[in-house]
C-alpha positions as CSV (number, residue, x, y, z in Angstrom):
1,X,11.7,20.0,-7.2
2,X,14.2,22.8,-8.6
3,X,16.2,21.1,-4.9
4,X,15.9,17.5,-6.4
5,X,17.4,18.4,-9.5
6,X,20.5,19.9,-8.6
7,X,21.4,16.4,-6.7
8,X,23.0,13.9,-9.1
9,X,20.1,11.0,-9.8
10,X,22.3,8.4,-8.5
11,X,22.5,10.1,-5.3
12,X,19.0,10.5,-5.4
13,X,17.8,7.2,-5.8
14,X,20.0,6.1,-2.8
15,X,18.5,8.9,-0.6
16,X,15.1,7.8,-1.5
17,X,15.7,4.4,-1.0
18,X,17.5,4.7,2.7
19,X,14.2,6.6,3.3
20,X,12.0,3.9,1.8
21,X,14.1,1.4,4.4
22,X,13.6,3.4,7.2
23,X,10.1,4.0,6.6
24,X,9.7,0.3,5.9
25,X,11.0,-1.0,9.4
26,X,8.1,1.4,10.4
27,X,5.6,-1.1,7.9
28,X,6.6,-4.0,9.6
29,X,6.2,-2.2,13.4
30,X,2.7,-0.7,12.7
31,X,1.6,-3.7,10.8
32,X,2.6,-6.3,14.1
33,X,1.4,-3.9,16.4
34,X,-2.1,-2.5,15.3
35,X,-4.0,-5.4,14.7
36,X,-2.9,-6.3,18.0
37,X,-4.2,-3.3,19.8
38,X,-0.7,-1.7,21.0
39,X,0.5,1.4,19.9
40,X,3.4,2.0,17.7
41,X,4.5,4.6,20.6
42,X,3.9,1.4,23.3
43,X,7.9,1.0,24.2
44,X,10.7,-0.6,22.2
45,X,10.4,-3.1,20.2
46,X,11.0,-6.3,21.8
47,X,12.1,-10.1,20.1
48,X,8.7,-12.7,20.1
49,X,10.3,-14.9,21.7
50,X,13.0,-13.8,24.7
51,X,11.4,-10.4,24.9
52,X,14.5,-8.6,25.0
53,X,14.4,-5.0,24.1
54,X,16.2,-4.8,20.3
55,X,19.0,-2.2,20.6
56,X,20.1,0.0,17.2
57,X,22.2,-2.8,16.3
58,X,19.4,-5.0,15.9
59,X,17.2,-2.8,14.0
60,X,18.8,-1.2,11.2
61,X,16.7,-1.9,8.2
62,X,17.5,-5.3,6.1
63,X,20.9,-5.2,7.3
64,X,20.5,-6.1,11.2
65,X,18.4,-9.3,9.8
66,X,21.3,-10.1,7.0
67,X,24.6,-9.7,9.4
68,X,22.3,-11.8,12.3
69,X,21.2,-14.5,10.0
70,X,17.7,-13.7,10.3
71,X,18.0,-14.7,13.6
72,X,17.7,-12.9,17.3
73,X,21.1,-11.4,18.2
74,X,20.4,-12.4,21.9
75,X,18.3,-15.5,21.5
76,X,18.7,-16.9,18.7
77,X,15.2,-17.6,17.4
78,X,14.3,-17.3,13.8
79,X,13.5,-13.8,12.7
80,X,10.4,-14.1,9.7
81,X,11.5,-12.8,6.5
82,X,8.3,-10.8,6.8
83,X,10.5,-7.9,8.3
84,X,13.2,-7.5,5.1
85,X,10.6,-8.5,2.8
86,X,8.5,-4.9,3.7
87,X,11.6,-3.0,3.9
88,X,12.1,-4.1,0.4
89,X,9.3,-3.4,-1.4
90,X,8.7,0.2,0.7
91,X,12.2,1.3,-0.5
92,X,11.7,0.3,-3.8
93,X,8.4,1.8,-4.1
94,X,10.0,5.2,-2.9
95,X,13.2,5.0,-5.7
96,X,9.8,4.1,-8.3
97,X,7.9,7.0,-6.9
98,X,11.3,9.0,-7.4
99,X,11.5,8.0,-10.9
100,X,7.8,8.0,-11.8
101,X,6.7,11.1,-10.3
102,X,7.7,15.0,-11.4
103,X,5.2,17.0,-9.3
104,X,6.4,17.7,-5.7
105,X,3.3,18.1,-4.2
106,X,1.7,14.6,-5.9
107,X,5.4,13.2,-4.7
108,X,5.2,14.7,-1.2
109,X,2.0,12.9,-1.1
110,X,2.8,9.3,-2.4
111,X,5.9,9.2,-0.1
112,X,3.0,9.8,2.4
113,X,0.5,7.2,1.5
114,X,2.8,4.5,0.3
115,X,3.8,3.4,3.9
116,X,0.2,3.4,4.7
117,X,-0.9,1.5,2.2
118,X,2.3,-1.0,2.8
119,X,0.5,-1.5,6.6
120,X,-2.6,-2.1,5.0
121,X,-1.4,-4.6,2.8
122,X,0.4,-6.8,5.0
123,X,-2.5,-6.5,7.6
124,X,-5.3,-7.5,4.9
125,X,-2.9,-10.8,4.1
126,X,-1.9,-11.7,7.7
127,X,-5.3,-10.8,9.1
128,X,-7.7,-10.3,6.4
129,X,-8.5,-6.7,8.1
130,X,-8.2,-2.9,6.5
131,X,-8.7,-0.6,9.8
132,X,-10.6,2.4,9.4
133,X,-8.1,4.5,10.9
134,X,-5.6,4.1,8.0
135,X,-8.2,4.0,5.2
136,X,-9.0,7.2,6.8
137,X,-5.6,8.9,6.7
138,X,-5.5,7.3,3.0
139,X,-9.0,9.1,2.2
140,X,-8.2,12.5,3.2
141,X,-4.6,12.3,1.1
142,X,-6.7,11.3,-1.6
143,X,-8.7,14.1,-1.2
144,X,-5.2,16.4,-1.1
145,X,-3.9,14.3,-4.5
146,X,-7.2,15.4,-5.8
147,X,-7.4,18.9,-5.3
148,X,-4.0,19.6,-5.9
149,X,-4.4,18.1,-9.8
150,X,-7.8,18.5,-11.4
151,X,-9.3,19.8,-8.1
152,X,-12.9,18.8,-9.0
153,X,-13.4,17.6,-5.3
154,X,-17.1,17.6,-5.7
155,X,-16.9,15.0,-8.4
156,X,-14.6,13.4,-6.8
157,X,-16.7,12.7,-3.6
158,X,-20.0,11.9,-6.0
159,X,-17.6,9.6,-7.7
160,X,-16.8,7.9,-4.4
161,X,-20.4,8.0,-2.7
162,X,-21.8,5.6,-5.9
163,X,-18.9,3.3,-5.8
164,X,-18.9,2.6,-2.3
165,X,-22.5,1.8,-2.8
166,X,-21.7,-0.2,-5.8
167,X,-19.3,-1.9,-3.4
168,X,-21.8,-2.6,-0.5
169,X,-24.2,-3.6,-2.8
170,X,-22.3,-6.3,-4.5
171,X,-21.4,-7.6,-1.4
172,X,-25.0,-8.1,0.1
173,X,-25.9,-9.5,-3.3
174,X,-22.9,-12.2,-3.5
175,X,-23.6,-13.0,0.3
176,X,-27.7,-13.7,-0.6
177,X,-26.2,-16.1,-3.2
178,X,-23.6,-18.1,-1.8
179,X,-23.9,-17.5,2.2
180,X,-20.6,-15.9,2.6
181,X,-18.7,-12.0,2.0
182,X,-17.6,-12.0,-1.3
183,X,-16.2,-7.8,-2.4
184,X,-15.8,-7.0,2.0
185,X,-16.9,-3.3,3.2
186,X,-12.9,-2.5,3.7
187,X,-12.5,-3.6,0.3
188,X,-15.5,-1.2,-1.1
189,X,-13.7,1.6,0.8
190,X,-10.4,1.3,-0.7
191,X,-12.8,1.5,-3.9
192,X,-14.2,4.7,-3.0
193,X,-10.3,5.9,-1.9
194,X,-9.4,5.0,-5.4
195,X,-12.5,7.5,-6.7
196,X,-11.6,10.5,-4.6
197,X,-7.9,10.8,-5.7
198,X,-8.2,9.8,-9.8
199,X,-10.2,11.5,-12.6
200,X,-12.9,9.6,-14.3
201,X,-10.1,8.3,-17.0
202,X,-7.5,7.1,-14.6
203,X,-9.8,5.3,-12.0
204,X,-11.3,3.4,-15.2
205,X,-7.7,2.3,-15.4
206,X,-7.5,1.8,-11.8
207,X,-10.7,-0.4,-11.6
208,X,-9.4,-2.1,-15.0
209,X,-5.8,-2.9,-13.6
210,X,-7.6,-4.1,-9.7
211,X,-9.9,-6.3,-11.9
212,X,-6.6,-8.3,-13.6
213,X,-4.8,-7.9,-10.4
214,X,-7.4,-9.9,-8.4
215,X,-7.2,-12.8,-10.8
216,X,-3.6,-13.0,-10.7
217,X,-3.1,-12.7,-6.9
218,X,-6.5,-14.9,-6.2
219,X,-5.4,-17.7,-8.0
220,X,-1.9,-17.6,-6.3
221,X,-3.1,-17.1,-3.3
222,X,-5.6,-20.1,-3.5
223,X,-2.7,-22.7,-5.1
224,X,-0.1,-21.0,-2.5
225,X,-2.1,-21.0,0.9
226,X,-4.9,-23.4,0.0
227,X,-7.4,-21.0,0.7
228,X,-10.9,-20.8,-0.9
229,X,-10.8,-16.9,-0.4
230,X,-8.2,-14.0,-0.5
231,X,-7.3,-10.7,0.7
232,X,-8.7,-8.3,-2.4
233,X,-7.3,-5.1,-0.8
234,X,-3.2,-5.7,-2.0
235,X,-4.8,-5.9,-5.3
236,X,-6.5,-2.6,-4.7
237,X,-4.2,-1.0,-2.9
238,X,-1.4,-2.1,-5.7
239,X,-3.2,-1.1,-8.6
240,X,-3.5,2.2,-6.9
241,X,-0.1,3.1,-6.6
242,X,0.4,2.1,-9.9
243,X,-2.2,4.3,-11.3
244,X,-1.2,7.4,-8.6
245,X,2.1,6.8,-10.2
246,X,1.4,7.2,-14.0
247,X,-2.4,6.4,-14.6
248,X,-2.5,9.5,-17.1
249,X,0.4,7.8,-18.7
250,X,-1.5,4.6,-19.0
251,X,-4.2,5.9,-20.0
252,X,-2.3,7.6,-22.6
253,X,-0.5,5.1,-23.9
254,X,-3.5,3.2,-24.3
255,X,-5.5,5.9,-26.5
256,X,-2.4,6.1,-28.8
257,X,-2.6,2.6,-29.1
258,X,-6.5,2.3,-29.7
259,X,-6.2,4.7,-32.3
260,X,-3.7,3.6,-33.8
């Protein structure tokens, strides 16, 4: 950290966020490419529709789809919005994570999980799917953002083992009633993720903020896409970046507040 501070915060911010861009045309490649069983190391990456290889000019993150018109340089077919979208939102979570964070190691670590959980996001709302293998990777960083704060790792596994259950149990309770998944095993998981990384106070927050977070993006997903159910884990996964990011503060702020 004594590194970051002697680079003027301007500076900063623009470093984080040409990192958050890069790392977010990674999002969009991972998040095309896993759910359809190829490898992120399976070639170049290729337009949908002529199958051209994309040179450097055609990928450079949010720029390449602005000076092309969201369109293919070579074809001209319509490039989703999907791909400038991510890179977006991953860069600005990196300046946020930047602004929010003071600890290098916790900061080291959320510029680590927030691409992951960027993939998971977009995978859960394109395909309704959290694969093990990244709720994996963002289980043992929990684990790492854990021991290297409160470092009661035991709890934090006990913590995780009953809500996971929880989870699973919900879920076969809401499918005896109504016939269909209602809180989905990937969804438990990311639970359970959320109890290994935060102390008791924070992960009330967490579970608090997921709660209000489900509402809001359950009804807009339902009037938007005319669906009867959603995608829980962006709630999740959101709520958990926020609280990764300043659930202590939260939780502060709303003891002062309580007490007046």
């Amino acid at each position: 950290m004594e590194t970051l501070a002697t680079i003027p915060l301007p500076l900063l911010y623009v470093i984080a966020a040409a990192f958050g861009l890069v790392f977010g045309s990674f999002v969009t490649a991972l998040s095309y490419r896993l759910p359809r069983g190829k490898s992120i190391a399976d070639g170049r990456s290729r337009c949908s529709s002529c199958k051209r290889a994309l040179t450097v000019r055609d990928l450079i993150p949010v720029f390449s789809w602005i000076f092309h018109k969201g369109a293919c340089r070579q074809c001209g077919a319509r490039i989703s919005w999907r791909y400038p979208a991510i890179e977006l939102v991953t860069a600005t979570l990196f300046v946020l994570a930047i602004v929010f964070v003071n600890d290098p190691v916790h900061l080291g670590l959320l510029l680590l999980m927030t691409p992951v959980m960027m993939v998971l996001v977009v995978i859960d709302m394109e395909h309704k799917r959290l694969p093990n293998s990244l709720v994996l990777v963002l289980a043992v960083s929990a684990v790492a953002w854990r021991w290297f704060g409160d470092k009661d790792v035991l709890m934090a596994f006990g913590v995780a083992a009953l809500v996971l259950a929880f989870g699973i149990l919900v879920d076969a309770a809401y499918k005896a009633l109504r016939g269909q998944s209602g809180l989905g095993l990937g969804d438990a998981k990311l639970l359970a993720v959320g109890a290994l990384a935060l102390p008791i106070g924070p992960f009330l927050v967490f579970m608090t903020l997921t709660g209000m977070l489900g509402v809001v993006f359950g009804a807009f997903w339902q009037r938007v896409m005319r669906a009867r159910s959603f995608p829980f884990g962006p709630a999740i996964l959101a709520s958990f970046w926020v609280c990764l990011a300043s659930g202590a503060a939260i939780l502060n702020g709303l003891v002062s507040l309580l007490s007046g």
